[in-house]
Residue frames relative to the residue before (quaternion, step in Angstrom):
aa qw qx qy qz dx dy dz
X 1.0000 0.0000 0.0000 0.0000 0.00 0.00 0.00
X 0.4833 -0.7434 0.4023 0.2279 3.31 -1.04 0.57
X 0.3093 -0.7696 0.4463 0.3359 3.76 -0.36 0.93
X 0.5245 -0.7054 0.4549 0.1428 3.19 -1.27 1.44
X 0.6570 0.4100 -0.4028 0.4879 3.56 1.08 -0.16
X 0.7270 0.4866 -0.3285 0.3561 3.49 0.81 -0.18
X 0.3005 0.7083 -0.2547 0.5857 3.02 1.81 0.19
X 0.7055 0.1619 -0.1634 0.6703 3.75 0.58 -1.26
X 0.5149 0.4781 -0.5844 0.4059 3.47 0.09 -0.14
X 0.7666 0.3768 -0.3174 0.4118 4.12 0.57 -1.31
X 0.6905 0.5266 -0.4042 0.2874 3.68 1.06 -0.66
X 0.6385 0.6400 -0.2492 0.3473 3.24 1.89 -0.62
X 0.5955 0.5911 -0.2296 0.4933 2.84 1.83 -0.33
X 0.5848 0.6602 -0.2095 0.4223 3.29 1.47 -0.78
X 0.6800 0.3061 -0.1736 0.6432 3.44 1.52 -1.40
X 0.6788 0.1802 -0.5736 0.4215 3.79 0.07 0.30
X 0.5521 0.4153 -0.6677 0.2773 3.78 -0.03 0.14
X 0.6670 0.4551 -0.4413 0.3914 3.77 0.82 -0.74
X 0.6478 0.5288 -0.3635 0.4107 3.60 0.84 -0.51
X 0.5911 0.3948 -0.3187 0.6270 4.12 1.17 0.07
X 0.5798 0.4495 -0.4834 0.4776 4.16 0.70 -0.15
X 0.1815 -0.7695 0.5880 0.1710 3.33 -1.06 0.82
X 0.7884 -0.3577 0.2148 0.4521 3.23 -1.24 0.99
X 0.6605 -0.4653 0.4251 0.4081 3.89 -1.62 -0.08
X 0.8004 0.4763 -0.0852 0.3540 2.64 0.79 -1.75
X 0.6291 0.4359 -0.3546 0.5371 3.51 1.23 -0.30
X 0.3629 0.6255 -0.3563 0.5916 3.96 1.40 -0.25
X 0.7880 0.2913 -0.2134 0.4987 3.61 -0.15 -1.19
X 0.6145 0.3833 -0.4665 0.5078 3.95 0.30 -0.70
X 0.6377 0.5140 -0.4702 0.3288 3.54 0.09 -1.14
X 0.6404 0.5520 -0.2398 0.4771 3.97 0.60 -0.83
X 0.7874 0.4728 -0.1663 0.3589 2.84 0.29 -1.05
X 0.5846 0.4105 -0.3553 0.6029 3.62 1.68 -0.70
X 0.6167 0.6258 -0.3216 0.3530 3.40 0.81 -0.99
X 0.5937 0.5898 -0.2789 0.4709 3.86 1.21 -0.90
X 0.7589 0.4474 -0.1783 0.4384 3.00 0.71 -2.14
X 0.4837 0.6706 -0.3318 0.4541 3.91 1.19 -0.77
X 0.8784 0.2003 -0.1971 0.3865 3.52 0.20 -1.08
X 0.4250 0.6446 -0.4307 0.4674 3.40 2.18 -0.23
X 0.8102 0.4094 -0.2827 0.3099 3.67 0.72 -0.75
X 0.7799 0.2615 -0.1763 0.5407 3.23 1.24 -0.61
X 0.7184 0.4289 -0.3682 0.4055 3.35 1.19 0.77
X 0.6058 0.5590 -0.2000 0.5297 3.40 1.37 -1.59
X 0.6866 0.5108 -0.2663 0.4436 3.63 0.42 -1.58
X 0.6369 0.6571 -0.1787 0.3614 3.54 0.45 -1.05
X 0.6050 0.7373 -0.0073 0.3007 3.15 0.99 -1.92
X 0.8026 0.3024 0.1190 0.5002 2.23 0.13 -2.80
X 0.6409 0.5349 -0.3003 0.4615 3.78 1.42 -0.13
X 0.4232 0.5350 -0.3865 0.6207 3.60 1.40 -0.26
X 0.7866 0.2672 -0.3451 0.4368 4.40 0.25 -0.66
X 0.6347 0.5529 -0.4003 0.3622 3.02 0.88 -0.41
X 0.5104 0.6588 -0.3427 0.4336 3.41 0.90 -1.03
X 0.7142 0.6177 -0.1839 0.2731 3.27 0.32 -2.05
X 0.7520 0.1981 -0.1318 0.6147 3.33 0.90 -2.04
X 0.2158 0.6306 -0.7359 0.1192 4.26 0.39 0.56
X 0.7460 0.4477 -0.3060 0.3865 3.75 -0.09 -0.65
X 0.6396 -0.4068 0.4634 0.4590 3.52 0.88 -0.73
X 0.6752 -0.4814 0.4860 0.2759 3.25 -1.65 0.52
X 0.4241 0.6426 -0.3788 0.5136 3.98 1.16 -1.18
X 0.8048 0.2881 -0.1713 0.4898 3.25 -0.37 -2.11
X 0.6373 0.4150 -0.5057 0.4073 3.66 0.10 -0.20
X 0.6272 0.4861 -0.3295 0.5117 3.93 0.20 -0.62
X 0.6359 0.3551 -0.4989 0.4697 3.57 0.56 -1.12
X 0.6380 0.6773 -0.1993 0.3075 3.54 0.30 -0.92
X 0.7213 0.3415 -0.1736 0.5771 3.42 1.06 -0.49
X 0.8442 0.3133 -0.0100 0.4347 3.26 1.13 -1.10
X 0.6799 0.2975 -0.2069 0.6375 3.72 1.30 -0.25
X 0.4693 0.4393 -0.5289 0.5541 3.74 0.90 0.54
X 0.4026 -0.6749 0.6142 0.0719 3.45 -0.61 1.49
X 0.5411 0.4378 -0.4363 0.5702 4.31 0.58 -0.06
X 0.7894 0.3846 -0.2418 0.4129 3.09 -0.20 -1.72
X 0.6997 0.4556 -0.4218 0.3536 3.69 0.35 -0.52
X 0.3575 0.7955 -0.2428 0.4248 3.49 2.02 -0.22
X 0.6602 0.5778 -0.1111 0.4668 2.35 0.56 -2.10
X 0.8459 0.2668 -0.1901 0.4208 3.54 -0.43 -1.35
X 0.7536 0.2733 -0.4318 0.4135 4.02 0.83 -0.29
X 0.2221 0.8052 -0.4602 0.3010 3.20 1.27 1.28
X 0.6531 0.6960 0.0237 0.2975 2.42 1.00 -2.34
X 0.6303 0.5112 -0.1930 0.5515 2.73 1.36 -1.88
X 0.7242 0.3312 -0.3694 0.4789 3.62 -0.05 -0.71
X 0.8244 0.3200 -0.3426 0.3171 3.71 -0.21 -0.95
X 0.3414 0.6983 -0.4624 0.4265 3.68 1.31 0.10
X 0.8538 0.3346 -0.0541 0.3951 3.61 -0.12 -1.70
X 0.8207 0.2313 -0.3174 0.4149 3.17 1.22 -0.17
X 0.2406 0.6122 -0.4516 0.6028 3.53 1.54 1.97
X 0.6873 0.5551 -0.2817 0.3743 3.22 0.88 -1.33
X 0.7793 0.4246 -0.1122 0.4470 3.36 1.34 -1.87
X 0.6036 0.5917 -0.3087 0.4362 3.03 1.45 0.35
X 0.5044 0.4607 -0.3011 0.6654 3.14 1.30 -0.68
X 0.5783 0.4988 -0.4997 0.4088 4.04 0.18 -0.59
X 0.6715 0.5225 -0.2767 0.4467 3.37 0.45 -1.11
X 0.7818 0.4828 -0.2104 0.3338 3.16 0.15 -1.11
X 0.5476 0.5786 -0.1948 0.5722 3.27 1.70 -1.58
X 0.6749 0.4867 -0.4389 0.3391 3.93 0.54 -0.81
X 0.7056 0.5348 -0.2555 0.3885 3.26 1.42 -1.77
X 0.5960 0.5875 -0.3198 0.4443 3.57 1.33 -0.82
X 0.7179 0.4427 -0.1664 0.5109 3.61 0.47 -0.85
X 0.5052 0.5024 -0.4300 0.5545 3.80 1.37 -0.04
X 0.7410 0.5253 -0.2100 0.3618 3.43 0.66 -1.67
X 0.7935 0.2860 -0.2954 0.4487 3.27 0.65 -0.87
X 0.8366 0.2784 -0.3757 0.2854 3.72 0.97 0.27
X 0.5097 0.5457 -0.4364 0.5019 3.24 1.17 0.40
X 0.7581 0.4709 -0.1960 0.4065 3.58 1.21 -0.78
X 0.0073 0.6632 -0.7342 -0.1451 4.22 -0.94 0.40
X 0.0720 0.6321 -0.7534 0.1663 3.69 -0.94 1.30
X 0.4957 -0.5029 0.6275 0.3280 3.38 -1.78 -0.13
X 0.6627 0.5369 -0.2621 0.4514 2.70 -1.16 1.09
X 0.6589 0.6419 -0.1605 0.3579 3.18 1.40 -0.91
X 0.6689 0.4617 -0.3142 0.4906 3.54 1.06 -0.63
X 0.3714 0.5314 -0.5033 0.5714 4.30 2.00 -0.43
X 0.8286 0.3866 -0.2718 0.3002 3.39 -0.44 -1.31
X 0.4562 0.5393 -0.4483 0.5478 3.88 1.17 0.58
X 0.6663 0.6157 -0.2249 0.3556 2.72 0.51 -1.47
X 0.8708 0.2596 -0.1119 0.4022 3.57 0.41 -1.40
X 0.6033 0.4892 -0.4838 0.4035 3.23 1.44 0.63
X 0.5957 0.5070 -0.4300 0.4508 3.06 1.26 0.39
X 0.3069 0.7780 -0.4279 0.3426 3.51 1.37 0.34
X 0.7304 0.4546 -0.3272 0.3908 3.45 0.51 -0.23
X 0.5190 0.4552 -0.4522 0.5647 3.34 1.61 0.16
X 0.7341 0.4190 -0.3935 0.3615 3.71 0.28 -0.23
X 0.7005 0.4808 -0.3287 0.4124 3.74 1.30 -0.41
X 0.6317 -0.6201 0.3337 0.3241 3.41 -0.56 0.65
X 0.4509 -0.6544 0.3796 0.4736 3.90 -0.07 0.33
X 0.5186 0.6236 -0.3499 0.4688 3.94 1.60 -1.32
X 0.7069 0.4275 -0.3499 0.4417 3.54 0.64 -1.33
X 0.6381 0.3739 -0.4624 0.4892 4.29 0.40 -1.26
X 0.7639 0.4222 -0.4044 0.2733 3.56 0.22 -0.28
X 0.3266 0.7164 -0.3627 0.4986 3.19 1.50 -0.15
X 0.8059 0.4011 -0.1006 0.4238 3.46 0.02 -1.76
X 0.5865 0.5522 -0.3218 0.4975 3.39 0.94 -0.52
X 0.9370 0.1052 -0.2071 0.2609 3.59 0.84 -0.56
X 0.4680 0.6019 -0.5373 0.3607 2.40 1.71 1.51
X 0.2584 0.8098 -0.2560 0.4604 3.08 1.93 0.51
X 0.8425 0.2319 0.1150 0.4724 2.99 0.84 -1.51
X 0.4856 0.7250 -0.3855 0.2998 3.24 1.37 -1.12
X 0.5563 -0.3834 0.4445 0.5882 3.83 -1.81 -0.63
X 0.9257 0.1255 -0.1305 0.3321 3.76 0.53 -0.50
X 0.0677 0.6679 -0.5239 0.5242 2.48 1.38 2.26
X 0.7974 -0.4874 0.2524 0.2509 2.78 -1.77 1.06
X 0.7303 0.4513 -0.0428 0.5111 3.46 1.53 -1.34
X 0.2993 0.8536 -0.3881 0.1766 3.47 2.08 -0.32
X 0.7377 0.5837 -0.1100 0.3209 2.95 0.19 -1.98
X 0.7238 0.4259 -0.1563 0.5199 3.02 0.63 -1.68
X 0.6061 0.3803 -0.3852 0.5827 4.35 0.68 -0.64
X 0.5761 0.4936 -0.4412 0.4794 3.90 0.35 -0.06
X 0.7882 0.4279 -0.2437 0.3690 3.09 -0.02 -1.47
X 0.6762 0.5101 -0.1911 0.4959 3.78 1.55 -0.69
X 0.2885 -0.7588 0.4571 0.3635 3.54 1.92 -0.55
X 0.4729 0.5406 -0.5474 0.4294 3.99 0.89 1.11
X 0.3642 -0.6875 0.6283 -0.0002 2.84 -1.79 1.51
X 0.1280 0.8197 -0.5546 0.0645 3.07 -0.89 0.95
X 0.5464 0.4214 -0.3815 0.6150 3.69 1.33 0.15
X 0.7956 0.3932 -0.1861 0.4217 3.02 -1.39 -0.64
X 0.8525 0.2678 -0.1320 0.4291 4.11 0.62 -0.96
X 0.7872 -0.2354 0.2084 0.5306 3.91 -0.83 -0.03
X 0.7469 0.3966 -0.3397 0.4116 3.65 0.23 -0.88
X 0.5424 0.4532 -0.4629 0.5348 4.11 0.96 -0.39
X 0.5016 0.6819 -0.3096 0.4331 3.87 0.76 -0.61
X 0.6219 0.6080 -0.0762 0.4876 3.21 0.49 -1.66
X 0.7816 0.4712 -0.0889 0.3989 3.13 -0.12 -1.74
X 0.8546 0.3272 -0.1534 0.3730 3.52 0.65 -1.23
X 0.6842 0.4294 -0.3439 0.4787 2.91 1.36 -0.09
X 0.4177 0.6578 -0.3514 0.5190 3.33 1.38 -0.01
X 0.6775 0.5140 -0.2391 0.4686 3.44 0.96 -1.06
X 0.5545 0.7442 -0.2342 0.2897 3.37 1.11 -1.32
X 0.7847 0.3816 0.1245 0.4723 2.68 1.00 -2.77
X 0.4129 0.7644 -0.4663 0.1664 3.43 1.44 0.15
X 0.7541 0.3521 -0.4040 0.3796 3.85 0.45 -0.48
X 0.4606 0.7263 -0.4678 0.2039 3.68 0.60 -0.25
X 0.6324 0.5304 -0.2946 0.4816 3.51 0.95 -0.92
X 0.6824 0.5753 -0.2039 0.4022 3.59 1.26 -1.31
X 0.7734 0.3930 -0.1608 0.4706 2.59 0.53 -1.18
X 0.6663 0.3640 -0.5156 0.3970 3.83 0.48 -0.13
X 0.8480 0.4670 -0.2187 0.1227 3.49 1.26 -0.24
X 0.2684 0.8549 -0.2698 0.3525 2.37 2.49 -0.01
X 0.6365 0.4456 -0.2394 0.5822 3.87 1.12 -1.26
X 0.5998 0.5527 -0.3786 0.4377 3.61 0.42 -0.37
X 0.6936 0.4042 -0.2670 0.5332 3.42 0.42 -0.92
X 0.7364 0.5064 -0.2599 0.3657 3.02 0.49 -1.32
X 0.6283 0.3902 -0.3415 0.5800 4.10 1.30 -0.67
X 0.5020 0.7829 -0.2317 0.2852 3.62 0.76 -0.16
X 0.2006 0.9122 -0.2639 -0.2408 2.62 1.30 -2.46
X 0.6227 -0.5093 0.3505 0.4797 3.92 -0.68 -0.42
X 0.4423 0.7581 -0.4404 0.1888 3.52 0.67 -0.50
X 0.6328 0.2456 -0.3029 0.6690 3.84 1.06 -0.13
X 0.4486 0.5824 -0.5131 0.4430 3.92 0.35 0.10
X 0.7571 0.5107 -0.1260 0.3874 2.96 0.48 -1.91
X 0.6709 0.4371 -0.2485 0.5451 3.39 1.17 -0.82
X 0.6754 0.3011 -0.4736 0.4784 4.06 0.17 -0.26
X 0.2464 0.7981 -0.4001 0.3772 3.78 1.13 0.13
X 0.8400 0.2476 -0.0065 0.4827 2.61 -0.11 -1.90
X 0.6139 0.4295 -0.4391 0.4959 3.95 0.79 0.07
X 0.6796 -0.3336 0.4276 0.4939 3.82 0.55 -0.20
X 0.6065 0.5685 -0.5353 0.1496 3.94 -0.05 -0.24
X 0.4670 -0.6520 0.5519 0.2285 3.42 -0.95 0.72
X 0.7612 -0.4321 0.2433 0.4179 3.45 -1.61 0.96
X 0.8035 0.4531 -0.2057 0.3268 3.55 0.29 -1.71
X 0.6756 0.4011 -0.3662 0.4986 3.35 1.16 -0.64
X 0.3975 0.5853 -0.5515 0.4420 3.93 1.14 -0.54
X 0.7319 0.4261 -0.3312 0.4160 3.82 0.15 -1.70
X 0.8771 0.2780 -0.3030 0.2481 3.63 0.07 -1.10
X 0.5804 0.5489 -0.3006 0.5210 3.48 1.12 -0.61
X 0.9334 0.1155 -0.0706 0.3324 3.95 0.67 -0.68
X 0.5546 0.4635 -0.3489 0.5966 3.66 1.60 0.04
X 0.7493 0.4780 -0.2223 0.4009 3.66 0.60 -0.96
X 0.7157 0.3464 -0.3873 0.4666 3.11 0.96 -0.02
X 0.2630 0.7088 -0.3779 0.5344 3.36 1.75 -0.31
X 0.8971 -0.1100 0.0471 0.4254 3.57 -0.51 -1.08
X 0.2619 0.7755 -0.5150 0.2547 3.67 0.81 1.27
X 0.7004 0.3414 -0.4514 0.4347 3.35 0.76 0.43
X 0.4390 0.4963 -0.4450 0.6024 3.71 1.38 0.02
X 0.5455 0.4348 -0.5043 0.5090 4.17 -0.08 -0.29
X 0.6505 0.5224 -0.3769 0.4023 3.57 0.15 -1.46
X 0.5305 0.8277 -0.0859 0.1619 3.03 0.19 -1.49
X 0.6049 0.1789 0.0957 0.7700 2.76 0.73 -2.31
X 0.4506 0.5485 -0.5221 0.4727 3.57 -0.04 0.14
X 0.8386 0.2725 -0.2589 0.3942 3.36 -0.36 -0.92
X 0.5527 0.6437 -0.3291 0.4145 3.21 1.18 -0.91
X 0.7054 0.5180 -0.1322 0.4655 3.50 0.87 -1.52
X 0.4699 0.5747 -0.3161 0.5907 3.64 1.38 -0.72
X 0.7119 0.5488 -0.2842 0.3336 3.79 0.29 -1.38
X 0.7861 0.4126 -0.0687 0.4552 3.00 0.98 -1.30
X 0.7140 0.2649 -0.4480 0.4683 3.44 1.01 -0.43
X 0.4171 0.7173 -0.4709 0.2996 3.73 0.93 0.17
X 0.6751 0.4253 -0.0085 0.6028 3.55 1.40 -1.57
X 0.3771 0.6994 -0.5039 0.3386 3.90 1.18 0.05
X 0.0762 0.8339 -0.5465 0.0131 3.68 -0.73 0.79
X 0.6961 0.3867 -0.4266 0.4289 3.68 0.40 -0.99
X 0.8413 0.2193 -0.2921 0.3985 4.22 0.08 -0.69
X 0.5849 0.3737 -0.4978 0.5201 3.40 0.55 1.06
X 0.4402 0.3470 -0.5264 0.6393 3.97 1.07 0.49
X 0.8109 0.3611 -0.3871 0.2493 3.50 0.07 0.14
X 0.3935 0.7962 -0.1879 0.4193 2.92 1.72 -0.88
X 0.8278 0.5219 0.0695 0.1935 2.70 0.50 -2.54
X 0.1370 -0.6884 0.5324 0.4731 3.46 1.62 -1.43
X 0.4163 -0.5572 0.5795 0.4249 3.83 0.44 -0.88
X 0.5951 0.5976 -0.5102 0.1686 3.62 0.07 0.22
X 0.5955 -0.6891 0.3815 0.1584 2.72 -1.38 1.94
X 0.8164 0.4845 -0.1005 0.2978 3.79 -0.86 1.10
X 0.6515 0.1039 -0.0577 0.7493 2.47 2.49 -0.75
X 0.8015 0.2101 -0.1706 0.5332 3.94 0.69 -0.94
X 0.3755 0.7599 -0.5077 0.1540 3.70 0.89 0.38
X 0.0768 -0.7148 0.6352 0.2822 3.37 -0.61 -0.56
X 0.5684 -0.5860 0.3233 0.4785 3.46 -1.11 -0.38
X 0.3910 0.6425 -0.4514 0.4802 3.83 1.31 0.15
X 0.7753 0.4475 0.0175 0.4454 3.21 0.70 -1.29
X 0.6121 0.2758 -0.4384 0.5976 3.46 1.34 0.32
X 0.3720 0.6221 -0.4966 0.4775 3.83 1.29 -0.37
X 0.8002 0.3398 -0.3198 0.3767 3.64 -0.27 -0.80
X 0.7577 0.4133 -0.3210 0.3899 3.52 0.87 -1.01
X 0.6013 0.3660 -0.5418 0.4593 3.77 1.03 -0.38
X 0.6156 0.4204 -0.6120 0.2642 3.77 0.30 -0.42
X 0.7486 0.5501 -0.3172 0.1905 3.58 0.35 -0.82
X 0.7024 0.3837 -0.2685 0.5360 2.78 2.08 0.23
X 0.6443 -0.6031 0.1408 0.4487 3.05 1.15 1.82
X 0.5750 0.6199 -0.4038 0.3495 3.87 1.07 0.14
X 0.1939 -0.8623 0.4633 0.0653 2.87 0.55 1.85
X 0.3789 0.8065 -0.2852 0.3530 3.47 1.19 -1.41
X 0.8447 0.2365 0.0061 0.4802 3.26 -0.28 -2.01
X 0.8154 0.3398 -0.2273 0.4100 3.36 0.67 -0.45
X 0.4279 0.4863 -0.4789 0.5925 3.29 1.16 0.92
X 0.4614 0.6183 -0.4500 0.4498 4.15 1.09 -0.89
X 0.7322 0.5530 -0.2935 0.2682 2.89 0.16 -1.92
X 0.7446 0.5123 -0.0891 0.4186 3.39 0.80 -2.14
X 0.3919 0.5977 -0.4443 0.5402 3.60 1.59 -0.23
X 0.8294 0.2704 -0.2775 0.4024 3.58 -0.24 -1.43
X 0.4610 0.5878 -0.4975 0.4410 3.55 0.88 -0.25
X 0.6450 0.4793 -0.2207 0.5528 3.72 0.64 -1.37
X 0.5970 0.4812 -0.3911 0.5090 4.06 0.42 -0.55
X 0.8120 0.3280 -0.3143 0.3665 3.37 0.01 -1.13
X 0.4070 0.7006 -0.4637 0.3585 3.83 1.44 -0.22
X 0.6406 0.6963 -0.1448 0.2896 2.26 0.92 -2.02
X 0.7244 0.3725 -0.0379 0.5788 3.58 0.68 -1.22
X 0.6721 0.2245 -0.4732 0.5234 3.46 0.59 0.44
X 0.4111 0.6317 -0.5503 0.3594 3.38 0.87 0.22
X 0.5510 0.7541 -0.1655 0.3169 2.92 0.70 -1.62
X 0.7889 0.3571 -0.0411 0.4983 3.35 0.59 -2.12
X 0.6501 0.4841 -0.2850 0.5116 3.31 1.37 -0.16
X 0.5626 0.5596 -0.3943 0.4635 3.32 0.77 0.11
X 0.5772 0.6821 -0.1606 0.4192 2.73 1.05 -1.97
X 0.7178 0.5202 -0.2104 0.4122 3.73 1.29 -1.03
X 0.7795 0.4482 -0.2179 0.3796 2.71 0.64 -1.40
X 0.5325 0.5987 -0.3953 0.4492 3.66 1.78 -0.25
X 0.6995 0.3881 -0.2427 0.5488 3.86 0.93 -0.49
X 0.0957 0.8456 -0.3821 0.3604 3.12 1.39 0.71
X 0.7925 0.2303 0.1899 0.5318 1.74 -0.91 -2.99
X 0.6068 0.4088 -0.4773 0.4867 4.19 0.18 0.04
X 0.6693 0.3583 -0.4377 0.4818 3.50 0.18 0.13
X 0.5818 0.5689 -0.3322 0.4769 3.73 0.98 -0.13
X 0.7704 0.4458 -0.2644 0.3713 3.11 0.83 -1.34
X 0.3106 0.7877 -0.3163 0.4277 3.55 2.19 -0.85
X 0.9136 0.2898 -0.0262 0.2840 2.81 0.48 -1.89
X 0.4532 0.6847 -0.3063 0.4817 3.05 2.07 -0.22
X 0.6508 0.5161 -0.1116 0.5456 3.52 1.25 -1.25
X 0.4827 0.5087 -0.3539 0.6188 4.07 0.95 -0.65
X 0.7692 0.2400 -0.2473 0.5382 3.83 -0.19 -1.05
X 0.3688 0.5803 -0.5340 0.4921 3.96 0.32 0.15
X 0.8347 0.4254 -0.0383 0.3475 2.85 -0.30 -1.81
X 0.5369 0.4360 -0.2354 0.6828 3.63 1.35 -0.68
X 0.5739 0.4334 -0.4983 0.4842 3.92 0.41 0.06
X 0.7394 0.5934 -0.2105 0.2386 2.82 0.31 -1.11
X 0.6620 0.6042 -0.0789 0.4364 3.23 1.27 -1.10
């Protein structure tokens, strides 16, 4: 005979799964805005930046990118003032994300707080503040004059602002990490004798080495594609303070569609590819979870 509670146990299960399924038709609209949403303001967009670029041909693209004596500026700008924002914020993100989770101090909930400050200030405004900071009749003017040190107008205002830009990304992916982690293996190579550096490399880094990554790329993305506080930062001068955001805007405004669609291609390439690597992450992620979800299983069991 059939058991009657297990019966209602399956029919009850039967009507709340139908009672959480939402109609077809609201299933199918929902998609369907959702497709057409990212087709317009993402696909369309996109696929018009390459097109643009290669209208002339591959030739004119290359001449573009590569025999324009700016633009080639421009991009082994990028290259330099990118990675060395990124490795700064790494640093900075490691010591931050130690401090606030291994550590309870006063003070501690400000110092969240204001590394997430660069998401709430405008990029025009951090660049703003930087050169009155820095400027000739900034706070620090006089005294960088009077020493012969650049710091507007030249690589280090560069540097600085995009560094400034990209500060929480590193932190902030790692702050939860540590913090779901905790000290409990720290604490333990402690207490056998390990020393700081081997505590960090042998047990925290691997601990939170796909959150570093992570923010890494993430931070990379953004200071690559940084524009309002490094137009400000920068002066705009073609050859020395461009970047490649910043030569995008000036060949377009000087009707050079051509070259300034090239440019905004490789900008769009390298997205493109950290997209990629981010995905790519977040799948070895969740398989290292699930490893580990299945290891402790199995360790119940036993």
């Amino acid at each position: 005979m059939h058991n009657p509670s297990a019966i209602t146990s399956t029919r009850a299960a039967q009507a709340a799964s139908h009672a959480t399924r939402d109609p077809l038709i609201v299933q199918w609209t929902l998609t369907a805005t959702a497709i057409a949403t990212i087709t317009l303001l993402i696909v369309v967009p996109v696929a018009s930046v390459f097109y643009q670029a290669f209208a002339d041909g591959a030739a004119s693209y290359w001449n573009n990118l590569v025999n324009d004596a700016d633009t080639w500026h421009a991009i082994k700008l990028t290259l330099i003032v990118a990675p060395i924002a990124v490795a700064s914020n790494v640093v900075f993100g490691l010591a931050a994300a130690w401090t606030i989770a291994r550590f309870r101090f006063p003070g501690r909930t400000i110092l969240t707080a204001l590394i997430d400050l660069p998401f709430s200030v405008s990029p025009v405004v951090a660049g703003l503040m930087l050169v009155l900071i820095f400027g000739l009749r900034g706070y620090l003017g006089p005294w960088l004059r009077e020493h012969d040190v650049e710091i507007i107008f030249a690589l280090p205002g560069l540097i600085l602002a995009t560094a400034f830009v990209t500060l929480p990304f590193v932190a902030r992916e790692l702050i939860p990490v540590m913090e779901a982690i905790g000290p409990e293996e720290e604490i333990a190579a402690v207490s056998l004798g390990a020393r700081s550096w081997q505590i960090f490399s042998r047990i925290t880094l691997p601990n939170i080495k796909w959150g570093l990554l992570y923010g890494i790329i993430l931070c990379n993305a953004r200071a690559m594609g940084e524009f309002g506080a490094v137009y400000v930062v920068s002066g705009h001068i073609a050859g020395r303070t461009d970047t490649m955001p910043l030569r995008v805007e000036k060949l377009f405004q000087e009707s050079n569609n051509a070259g300034s669609f090239a440019v905004a291609s490789l900008l769009m390439s390298l997205a493109l590819v950290t997209l990629v690597v981010k995905v790519a992450l977040e799948r070895k992620t969740r398989c290292d979870l699930a490893e580990a979800a299945q290891l402790t299983d199995v360790g119940a069991e036993a």
